[in-house]
C-alpha positions in Angstrom: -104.7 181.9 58.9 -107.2 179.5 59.8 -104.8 176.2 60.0 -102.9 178.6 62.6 -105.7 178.8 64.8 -105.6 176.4 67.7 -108.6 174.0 68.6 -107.7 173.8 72.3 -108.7 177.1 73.6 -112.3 179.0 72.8 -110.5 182.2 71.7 -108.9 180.4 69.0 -110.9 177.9 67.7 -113.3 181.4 67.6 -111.6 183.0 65.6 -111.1 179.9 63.1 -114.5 180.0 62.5 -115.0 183.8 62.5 -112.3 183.3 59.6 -113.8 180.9 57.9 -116.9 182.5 57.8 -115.4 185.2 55.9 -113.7 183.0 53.6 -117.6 181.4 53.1 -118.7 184.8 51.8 -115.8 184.8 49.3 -116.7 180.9 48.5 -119.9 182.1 48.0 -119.3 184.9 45.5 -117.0 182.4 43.7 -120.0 180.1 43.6 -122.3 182.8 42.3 -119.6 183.6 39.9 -119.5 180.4 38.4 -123.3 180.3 38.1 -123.3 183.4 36.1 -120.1 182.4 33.7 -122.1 178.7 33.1 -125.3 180.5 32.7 -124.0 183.1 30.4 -122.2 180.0 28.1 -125.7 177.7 27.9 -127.1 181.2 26.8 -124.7 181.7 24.2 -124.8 177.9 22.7 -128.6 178.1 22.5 -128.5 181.9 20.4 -125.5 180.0 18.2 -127.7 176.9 17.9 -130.5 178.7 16.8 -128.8 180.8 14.7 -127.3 178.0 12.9 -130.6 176.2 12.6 -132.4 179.1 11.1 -129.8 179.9 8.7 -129.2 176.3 7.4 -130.8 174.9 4.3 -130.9 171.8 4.7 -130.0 168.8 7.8 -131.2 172.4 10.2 -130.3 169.8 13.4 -126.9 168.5 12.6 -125.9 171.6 11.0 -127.1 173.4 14.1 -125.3 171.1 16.4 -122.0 170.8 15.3 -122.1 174.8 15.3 -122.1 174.5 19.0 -119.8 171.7 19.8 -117.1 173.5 21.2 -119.9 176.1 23.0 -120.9 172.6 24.7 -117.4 171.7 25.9 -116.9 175.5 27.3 -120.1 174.9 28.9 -119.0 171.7 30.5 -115.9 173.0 31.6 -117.8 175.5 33.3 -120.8 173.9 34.7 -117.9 171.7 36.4 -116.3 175.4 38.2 -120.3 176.0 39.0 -120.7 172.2 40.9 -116.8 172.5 42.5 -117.9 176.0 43.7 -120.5 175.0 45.2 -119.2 172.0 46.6 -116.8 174.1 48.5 -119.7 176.4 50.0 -121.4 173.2 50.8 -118.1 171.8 52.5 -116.9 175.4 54.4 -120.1 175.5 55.8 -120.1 172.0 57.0 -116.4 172.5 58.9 -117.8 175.9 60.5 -120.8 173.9 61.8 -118.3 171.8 63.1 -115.9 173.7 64.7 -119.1 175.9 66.3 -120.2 172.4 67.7 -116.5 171.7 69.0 -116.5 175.2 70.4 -119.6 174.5 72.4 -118.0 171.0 73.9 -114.9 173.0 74.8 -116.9 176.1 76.6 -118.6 173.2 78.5 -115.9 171.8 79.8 -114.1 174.8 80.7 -117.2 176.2 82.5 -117.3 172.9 84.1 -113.5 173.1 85.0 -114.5 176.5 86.7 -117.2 175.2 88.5 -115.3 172.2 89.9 -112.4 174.5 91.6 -115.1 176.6 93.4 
């Protein structure tokens, strides 16, 4: 919807950024989705670690960390959503600031159209 919205008229290029505001909440609860998935994953390696540590006799550290080697690849893979998430809030709100700037140059020139046919 926002790709339809035209950048040469204020009413438009409005409305492009009143959509992509919306779409920044939704980026945003992506984002804070993400946090919570790569949060919940580093929480569950550590409890496997140490669950592994305390029950092994002997070589507690190895034992401990091969326990959570695939718990440390899941965790990658979603510390990498978390980042890309993010990057995309960062990035959204970097067009709308953008487009609000354009908006501004364009209201300026039409006032100053007006203003030059009185």
């Amino acid at each position: 919807m926002a790709d339809q919205c035209s950048h040469e008229y204020p009413e438009t290029l409005a409305r492009k950024i009143e959509i992509l505001s919306e779409v920044q909440i939704i980026i945003g609860r992506k984002a804070a989705d993400a946090v919570r998935d790569y949060k919940h994953k580093y929480a569950e390696r550590k409890r496997v670690y140490a669950e592994a540590y305390v029950s092994a006799s002997k070589d507690k550290a190895q034992r401990a960390e091969l326990a959570v080697v695939d718990l440390r690849i899941e965790e990658a893979d979603l510390e990498a959503e978390k980042v890309r998430w993010t990057n995309a809030v960062t990035s959204n709100e970097q067009v709308i600031n953008a487009l609000k700037y354009s908006l501004r140059v364009l209201l300026n020139e039409y006032d100053n159209l007006a203003n030059d046919r009185r």
